[in-house]
C-alpha positions as CSV (number, residue, x, y, z in Angstrom):
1,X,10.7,-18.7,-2.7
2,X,8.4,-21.5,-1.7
3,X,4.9,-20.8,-0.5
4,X,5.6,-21.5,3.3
5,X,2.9,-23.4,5.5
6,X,2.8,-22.5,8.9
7,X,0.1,-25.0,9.7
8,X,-3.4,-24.6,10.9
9,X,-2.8,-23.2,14.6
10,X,-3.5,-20.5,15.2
11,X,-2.5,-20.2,19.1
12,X,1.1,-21.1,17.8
13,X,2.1,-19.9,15.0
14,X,5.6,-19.8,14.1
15,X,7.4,-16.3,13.9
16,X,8.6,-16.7,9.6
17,X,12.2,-16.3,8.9
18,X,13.2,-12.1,8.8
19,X,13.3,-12.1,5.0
20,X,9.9,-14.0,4.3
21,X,8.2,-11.7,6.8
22,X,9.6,-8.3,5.4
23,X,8.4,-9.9,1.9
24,X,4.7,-10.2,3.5
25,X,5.3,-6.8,5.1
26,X,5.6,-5.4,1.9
27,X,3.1,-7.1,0.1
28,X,0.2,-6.7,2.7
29,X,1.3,-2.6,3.2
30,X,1.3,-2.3,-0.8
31,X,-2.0,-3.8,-0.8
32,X,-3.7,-1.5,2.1
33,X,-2.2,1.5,-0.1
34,X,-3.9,1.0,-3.1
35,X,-7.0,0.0,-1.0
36,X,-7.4,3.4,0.5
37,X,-5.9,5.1,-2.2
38,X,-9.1,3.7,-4.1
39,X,-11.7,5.5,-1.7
40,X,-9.9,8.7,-2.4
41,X,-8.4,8.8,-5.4
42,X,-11.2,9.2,-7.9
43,X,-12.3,12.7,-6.1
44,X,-10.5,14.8,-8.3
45,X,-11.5,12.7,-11.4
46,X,-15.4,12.5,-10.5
47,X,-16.5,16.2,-12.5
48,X,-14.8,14.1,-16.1
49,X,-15.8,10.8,-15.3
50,X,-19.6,12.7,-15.0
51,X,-18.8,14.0,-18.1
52,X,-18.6,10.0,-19.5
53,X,-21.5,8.6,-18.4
54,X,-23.5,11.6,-18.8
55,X,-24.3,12.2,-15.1
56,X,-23.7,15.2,-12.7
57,X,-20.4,15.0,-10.7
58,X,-22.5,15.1,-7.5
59,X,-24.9,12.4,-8.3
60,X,-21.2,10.2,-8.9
61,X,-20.1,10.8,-5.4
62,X,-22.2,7.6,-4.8
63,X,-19.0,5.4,-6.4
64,X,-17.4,6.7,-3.6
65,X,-19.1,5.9,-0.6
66,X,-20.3,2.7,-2.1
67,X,-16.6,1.7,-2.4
68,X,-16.3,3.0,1.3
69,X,-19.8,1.0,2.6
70,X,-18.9,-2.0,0.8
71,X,-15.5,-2.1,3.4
72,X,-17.4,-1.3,6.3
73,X,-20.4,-3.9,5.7
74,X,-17.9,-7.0,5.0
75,X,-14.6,-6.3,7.1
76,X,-16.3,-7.5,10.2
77,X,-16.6,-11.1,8.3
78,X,-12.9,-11.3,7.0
79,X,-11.0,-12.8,10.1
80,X,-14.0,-15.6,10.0
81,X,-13.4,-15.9,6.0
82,X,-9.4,-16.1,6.9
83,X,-10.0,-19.0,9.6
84,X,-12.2,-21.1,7.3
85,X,-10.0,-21.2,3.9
86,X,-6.6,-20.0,4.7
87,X,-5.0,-16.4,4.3
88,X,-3.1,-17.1,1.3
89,X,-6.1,-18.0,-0.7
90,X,-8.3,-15.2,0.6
91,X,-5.8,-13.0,-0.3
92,X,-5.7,-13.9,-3.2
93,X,-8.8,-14.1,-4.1
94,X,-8.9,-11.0,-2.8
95,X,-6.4,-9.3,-4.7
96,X,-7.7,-11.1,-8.4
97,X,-10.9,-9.6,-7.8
98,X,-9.7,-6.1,-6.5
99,X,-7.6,-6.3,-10.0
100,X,-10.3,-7.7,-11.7
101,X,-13.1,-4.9,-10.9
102,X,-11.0,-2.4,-11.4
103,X,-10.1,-3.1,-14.9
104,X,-13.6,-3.1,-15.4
105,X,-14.3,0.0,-13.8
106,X,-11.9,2.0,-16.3
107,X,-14.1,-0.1,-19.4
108,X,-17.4,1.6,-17.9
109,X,-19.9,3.6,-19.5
110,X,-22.6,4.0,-17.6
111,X,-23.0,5.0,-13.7
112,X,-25.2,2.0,-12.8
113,X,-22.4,-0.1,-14.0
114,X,-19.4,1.8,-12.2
115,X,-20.9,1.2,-9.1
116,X,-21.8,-2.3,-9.1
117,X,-18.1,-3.0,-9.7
118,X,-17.1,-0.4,-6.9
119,X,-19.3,-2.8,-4.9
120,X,-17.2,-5.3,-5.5
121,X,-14.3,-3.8,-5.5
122,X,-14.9,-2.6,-1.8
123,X,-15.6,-6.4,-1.2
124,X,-12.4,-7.1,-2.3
125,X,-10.2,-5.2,-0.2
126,X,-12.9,-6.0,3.0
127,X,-11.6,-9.2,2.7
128,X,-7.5,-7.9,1.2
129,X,-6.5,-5.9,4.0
130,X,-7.9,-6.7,7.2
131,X,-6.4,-10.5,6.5
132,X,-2.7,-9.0,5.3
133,X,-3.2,-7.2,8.6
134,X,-3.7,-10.6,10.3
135,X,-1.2,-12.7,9.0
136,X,1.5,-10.2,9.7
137,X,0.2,-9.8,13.7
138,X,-0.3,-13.9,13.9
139,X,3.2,-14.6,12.6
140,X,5.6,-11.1,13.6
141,X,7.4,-12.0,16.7
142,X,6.3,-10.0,20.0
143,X,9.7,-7.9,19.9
144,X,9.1,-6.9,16.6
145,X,5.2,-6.4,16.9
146,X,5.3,-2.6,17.6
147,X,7.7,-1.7,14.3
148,X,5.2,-3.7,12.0
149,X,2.1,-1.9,13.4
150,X,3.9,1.6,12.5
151,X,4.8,-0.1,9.2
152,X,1.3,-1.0,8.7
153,X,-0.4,2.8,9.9
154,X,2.3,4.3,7.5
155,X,-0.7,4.2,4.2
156,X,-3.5,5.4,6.1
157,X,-1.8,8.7,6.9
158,X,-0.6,9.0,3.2
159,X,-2.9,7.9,0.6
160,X,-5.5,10.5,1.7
161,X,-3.1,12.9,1.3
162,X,-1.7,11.6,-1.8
163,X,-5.1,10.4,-3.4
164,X,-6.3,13.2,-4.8
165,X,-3.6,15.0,-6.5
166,X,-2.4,11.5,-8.1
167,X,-5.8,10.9,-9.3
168,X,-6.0,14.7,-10.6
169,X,-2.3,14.6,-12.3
170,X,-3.6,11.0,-13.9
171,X,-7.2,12.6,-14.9
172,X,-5.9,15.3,-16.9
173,X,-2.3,14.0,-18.6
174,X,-3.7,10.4,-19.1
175,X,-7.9,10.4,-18.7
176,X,-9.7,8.9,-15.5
177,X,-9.7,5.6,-16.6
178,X,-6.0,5.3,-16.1
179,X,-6.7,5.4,-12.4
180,X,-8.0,2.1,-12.8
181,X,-6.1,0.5,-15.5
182,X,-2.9,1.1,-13.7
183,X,-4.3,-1.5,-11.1
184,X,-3.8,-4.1,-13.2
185,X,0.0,-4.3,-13.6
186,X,0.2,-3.9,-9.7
187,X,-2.5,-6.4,-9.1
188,X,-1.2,-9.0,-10.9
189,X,2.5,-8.6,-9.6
190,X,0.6,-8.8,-6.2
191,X,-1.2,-12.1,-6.8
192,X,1.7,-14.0,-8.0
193,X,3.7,-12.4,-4.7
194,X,0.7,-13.5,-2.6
195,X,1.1,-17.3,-4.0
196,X,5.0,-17.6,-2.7
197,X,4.8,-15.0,0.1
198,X,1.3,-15.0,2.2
199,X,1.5,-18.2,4.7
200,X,-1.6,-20.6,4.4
201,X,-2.6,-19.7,8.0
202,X,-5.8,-21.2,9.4
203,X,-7.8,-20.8,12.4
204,X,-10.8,-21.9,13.9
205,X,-12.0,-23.8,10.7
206,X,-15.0,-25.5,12.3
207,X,-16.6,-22.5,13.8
208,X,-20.1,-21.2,12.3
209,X,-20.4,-18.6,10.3
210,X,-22.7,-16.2,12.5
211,X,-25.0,-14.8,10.0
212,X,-27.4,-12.8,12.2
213,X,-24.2,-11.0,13.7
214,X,-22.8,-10.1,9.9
215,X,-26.6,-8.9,9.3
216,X,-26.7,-7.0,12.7
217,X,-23.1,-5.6,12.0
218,X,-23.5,-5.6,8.1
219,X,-26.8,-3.4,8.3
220,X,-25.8,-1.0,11.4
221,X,-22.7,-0.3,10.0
222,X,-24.4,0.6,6.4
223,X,-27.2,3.0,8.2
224,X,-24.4,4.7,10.1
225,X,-22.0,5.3,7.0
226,X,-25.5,5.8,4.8
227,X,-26.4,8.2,7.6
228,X,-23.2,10.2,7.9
229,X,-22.5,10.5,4.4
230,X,-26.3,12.0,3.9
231,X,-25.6,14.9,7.0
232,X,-22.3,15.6,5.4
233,X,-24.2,16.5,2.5
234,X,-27.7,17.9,4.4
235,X,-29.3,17.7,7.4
236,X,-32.8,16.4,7.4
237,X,-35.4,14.0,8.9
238,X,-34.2,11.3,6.4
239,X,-30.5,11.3,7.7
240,X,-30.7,12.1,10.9
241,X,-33.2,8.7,10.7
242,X,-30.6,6.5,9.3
243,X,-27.6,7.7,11.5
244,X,-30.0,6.7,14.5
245,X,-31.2,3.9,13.8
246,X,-27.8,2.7,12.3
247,X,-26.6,3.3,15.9
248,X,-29.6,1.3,17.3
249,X,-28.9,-1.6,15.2
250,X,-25.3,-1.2,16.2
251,X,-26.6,-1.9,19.8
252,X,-28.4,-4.3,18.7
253,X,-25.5,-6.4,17.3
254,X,-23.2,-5.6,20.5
255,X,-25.6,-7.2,22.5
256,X,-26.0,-10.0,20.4
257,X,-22.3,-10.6,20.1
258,X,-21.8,-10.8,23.6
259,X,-24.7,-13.5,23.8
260,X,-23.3,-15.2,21.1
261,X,-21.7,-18.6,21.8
262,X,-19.5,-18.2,18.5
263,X,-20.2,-14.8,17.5
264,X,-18.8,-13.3,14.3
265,X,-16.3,-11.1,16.2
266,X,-15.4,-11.1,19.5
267,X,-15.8,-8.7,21.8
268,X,-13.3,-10.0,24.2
269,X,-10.3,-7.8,23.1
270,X,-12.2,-5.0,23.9
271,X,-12.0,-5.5,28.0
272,X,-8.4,-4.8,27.6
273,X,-7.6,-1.1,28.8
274,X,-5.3,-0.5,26.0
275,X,-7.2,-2.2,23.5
276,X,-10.3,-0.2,24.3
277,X,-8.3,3.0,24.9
278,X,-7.5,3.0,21.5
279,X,-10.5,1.7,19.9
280,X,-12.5,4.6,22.1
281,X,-11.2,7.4,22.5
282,X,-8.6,7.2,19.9
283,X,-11.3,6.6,17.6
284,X,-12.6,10.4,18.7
285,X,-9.1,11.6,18.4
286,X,-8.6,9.5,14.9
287,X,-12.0,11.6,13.9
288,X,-10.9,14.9,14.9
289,X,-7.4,14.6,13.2
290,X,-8.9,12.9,9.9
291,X,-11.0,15.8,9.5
292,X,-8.1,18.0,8.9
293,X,-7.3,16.4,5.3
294,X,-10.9,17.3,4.5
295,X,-10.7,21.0,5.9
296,X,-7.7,22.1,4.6
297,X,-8.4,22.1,1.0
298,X,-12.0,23.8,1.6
299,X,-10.3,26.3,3.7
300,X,-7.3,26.4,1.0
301,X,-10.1,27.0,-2.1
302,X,-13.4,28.1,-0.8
303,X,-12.1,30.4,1.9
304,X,-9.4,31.8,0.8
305,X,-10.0,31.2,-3.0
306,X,-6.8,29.5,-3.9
307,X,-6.8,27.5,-6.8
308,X,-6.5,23.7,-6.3
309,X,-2.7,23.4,-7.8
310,X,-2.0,26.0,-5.0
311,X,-4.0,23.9,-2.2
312,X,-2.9,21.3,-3.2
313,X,0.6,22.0,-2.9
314,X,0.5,23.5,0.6
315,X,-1.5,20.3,1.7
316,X,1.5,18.5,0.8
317,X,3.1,19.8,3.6
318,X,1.2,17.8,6.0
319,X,2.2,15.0,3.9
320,X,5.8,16.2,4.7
321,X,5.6,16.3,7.7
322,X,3.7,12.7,8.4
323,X,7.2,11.9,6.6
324,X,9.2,13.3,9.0
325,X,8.0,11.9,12.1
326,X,8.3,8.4,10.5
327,X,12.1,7.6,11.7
328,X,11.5,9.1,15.4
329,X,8.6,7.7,16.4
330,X,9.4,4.3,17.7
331,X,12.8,5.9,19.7
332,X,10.2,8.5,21.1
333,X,7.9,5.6,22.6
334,X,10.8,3.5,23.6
335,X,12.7,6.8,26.0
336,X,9.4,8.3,27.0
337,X,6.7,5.4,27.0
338,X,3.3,5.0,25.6
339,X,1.2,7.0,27.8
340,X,3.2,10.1,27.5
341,X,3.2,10.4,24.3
342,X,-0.6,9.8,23.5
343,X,-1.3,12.5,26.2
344,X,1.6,15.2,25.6
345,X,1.3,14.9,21.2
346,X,-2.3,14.5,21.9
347,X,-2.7,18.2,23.2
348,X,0.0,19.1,20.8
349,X,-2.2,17.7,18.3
350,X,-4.9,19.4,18.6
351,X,-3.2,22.7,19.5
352,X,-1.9,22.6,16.1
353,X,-5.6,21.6,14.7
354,X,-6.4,25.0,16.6
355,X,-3.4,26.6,15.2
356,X,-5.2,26.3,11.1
357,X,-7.5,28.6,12.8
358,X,-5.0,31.3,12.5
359,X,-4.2,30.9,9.4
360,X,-5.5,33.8,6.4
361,X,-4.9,34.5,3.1
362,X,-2.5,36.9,3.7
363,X,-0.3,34.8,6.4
364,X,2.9,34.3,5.0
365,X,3.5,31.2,2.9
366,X,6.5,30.2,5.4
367,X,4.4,30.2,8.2
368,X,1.8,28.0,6.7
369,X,4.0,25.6,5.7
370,X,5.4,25.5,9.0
371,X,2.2,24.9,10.8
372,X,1.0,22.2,8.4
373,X,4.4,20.3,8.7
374,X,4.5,20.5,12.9
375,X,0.7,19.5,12.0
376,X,1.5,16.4,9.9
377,X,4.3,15.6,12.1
378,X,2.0,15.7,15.4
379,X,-0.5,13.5,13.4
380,X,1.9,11.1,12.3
381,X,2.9,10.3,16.0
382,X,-0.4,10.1,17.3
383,X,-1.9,7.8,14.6
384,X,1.0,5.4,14.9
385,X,1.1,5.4,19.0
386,X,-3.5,4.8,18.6
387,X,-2.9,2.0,16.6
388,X,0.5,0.3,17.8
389,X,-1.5,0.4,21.2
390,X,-4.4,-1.1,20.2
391,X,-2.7,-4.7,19.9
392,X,0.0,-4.3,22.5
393,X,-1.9,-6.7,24.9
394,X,-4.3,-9.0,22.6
395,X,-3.5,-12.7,23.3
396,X,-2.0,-14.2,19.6
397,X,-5.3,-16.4,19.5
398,X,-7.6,-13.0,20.0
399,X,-5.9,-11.7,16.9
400,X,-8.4,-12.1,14.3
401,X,-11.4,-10.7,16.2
402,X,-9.5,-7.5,17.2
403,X,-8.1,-7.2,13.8
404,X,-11.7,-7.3,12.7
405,X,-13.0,-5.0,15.4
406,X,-10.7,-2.4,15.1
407,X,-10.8,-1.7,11.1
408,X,-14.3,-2.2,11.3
409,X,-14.6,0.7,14.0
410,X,-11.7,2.6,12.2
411,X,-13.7,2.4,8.7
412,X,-16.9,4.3,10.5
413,X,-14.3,6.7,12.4
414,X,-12.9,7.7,8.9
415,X,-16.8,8.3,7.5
416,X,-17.4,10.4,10.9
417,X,-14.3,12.2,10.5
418,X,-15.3,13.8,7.7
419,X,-18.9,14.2,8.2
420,X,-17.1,16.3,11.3
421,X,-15.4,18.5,9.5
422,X,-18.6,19.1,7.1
423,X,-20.7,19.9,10.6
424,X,-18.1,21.6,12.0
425,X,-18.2,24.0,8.8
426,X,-21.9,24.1,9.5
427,X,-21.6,24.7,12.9
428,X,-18.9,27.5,11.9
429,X,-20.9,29.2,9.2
430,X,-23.7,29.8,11.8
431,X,-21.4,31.2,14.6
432,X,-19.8,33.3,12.5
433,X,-22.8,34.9,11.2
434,X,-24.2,35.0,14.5
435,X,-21.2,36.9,15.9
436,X,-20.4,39.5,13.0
437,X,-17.3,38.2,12.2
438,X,-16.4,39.3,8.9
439,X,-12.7,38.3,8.0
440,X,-12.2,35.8,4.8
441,X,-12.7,32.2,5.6
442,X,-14.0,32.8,9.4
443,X,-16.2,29.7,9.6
444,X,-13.5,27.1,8.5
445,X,-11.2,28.4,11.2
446,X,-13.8,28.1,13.7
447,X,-14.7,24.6,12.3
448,X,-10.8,24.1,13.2
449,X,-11.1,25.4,16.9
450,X,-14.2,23.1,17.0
451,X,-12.4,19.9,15.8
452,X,-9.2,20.8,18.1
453,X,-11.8,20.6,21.6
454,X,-13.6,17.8,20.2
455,X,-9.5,15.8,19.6
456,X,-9.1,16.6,23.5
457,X,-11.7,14.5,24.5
458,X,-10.5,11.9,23.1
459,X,-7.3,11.8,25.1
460,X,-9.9,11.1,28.8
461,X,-8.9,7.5,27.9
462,X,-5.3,7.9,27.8
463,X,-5.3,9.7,30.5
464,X,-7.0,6.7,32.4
465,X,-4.3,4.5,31.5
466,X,-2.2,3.3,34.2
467,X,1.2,4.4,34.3
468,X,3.2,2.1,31.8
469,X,0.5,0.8,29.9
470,X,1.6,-1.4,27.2
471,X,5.5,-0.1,27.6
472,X,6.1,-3.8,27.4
473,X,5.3,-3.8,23.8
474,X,8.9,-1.4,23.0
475,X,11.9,-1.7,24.9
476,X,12.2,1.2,26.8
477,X,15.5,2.7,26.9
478,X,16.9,4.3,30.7
């Protein structure tokens, strides 16, 4: 197939033949799973790859949230990157040096090394994903807009799920630097796919690159996560200081950006009810139902004192169920209608968050299961409906800055969603020690009842939606 140029305009871009676009779809969701399948694979293989360079497992924890920072700090400048030199050589570019730093993280031997190249690694798949995400909104006619996004949601719910027993299986049959190697192969068949597949799109190519809004946006966004990561791991002066002033600069670049005459994303998008519906409050509910991932294996092993194959296995019921909802989502928000279905699985969502809280060691395995699966399935929906809703109404030409927007303010909600779950533990511990409680795992189910509250305020926006907000976006059947 021949590389196809859809020319420079962005306002009009062409909807590509059904083949070509499934080709990209493809392409661009492969590429977002091995980008978040990065952040959370190497979790289970930190305590070896310690071992290798001669460090504690703890003190390697920084190779992941450097990987996770280094997205955070440079997705924000992707959709200007994309406009100035084309898609298809972005993403490539991209995807050579994603393939190309992860090679050389499996050659490392020291720490210092390992997480230069996650630093660039996380660079690469700033720049990777949130353009794959573009060019498949610019050029995936309207009708079809709303299958795609579900398409594109489908890796965040499983990689974390999936991360961390793949990168376990891999650690101890083939040795932690497998996780990287394998990389390579996929990498490479991904480059020479991006050459014929990925259109050279082009946007506003004379627009200036706003530096003092990527610093503004570059630096908040590294205090928050820096912030957040620190509380998840203790609470003190020093943390609570970054997560503050990460917020304050945050401000800072808001109100810059809306000065701005060109600013390095725009905040237009975000007057949209839906748009901001989902970037707001699902955002909270995103946080409260990425926690759970987190939880359940501290619940699984610490509370109860299963051993990780054990956890691990019962997690993957949530994974199972995330499966299942996959085929009825899209006739769901077609009969019933966006709003609904954000309010209605919302509460059902976080009933079943509530519903871990019942869980003990000696609760039947059946009835775990069960719960996890409804769980996952409840999950699923909502994830898909918050981000299928997010770009029902953003003009074609606002594309780029709402693409950057939202995975910029998706990348902090996944750092807060698990800094949540840790605080919610805290939060838990105390209560429960407060209160007398006694049973086995008592604070992780109250972190649970905790998270399910805090996932119902998220759903105030949705509720605020007018009736048949963004219904336009499926065809609703009568």
């Amino acid at each position: 197939m021949k590389p196809v140029d859809h020319g420079s305009a962005q306002h009009s871009a062409p909807a590509a033949p059904p083949v070509h676009l499934n080709l990209v779809m493809i392409l661009v969701t492969g590429a977002l799973f091995m980008e978040i399948l990065d952040g959370t694979i190497i979790a289970t293989a930190l305590p070896a790859m310690a071992r290798s360079f001669g460090v504690s497992a703890v003190a390697l924890n920084v190779g992941v949230s450097a990987y996770l920072l280094a997205l955070g700090v440079f997705i924000p400048a992707s959709g200007w990157v994309a406009d100035r030199y084309g898609a298809r050589r972005v993403f490539g570019i991209a995807i050579a040096l994603f393939t190309l730093t992860s090679a050389l993280c499996g050659a490392s031997t020291g720490m210092g090394t390992f997480v230069a190249l996650r630093i660039l690694q996380g660079i690469a798949g700033a720049m990777m994903v949130p353009v794959g995400r573009l060019v498949v909104m610019r050029y995936t006619p309207k009708d079809q807009l709303m299958s795609a996004m579900a398409t594109l949601i489908w890796p965040a719910l499983v990689a974390p799920v999936l991360g961390p027993p793949i990168g376990g299986f891999i650690t101890t049959h083939f040795g932690w630097r497998w996780i990287f190697y394998l990389n390579v192969p996929l990498g490479i068949a991904a480059l020479i796919a991006a050459w014929f597949v990925i259109p050279d799109a082009r946007g506003e190519a004379d627009r200036r690159f706003d530096l003092l809004g990527f610093v503004l946006c570059g630096a908040g966004t590294f205090a928050s996560l820096s912030g957040l990561e620190r509380i998840d791991a203790h609470i003190d002066a020093w943390s609570i200081g970054l997560l503050v002033g990460g917020i304050a600069i945050v401000m800072a670049a808001i109100a810059h950006l809306r000065r701005s005459d060109a600013p390095l994303v725009d905040l237009k998008p975000y007057s949209i009810p839906t748009f901001r519906a989902s970037l707001r409050g699902g955002s909270l509910s995103r946080m409260a139902i990425g926690s759970a991932p987190f939880l359940l294996p501290l619940m699984f092993q610490v509370g109860f004192g299963y051993d990780a194959f054990h956890s691990g296995l019962l997690v993957l019921a949530v994974f199972a169920g995330n499966l299942g909802m996959k085929s009825i989502t899209t006739p769901m928000l077609r009969r019933f209608g966006f709003r609904p279905i954000m309010i209605w699985n919302g509460v059902l969502c976080a009933f079943m968050l509530a519903a871990c809280a019942w869980l003990e060691p000696t609760t039947p395995t059946l009835a775990t299961v069960i719960i996890l699966i409804i769980g996952g399935m409840t999950r699923s929906m909502q994830f898909t409906v918050l981000g299928s809703l997010a770009f029902a109404d953003v003009p074609k030409p606002q594309m780029s800055h709402a693409n950057g927007l939202f995975n910029t303010v998706s990348q902090l909600a996944m750092a807060a969603g698990i800094t949540m779950g840790a605080l919610a533990v805290r939060v838990g511990h105390y209560a429960v020690t407060h209160l007398g409680f006694t049973s086995v795992g008592s604070e992780y189910r109250f972190a649970f009842v905790l998270v399910a509250l805090f996932s119902l305020i998220g759903l105030i926006d949705a509720v605020k939606l007018p009736r048949g907000a963004a219904d336009h976006f499926v065809s609703r059947s009568t």
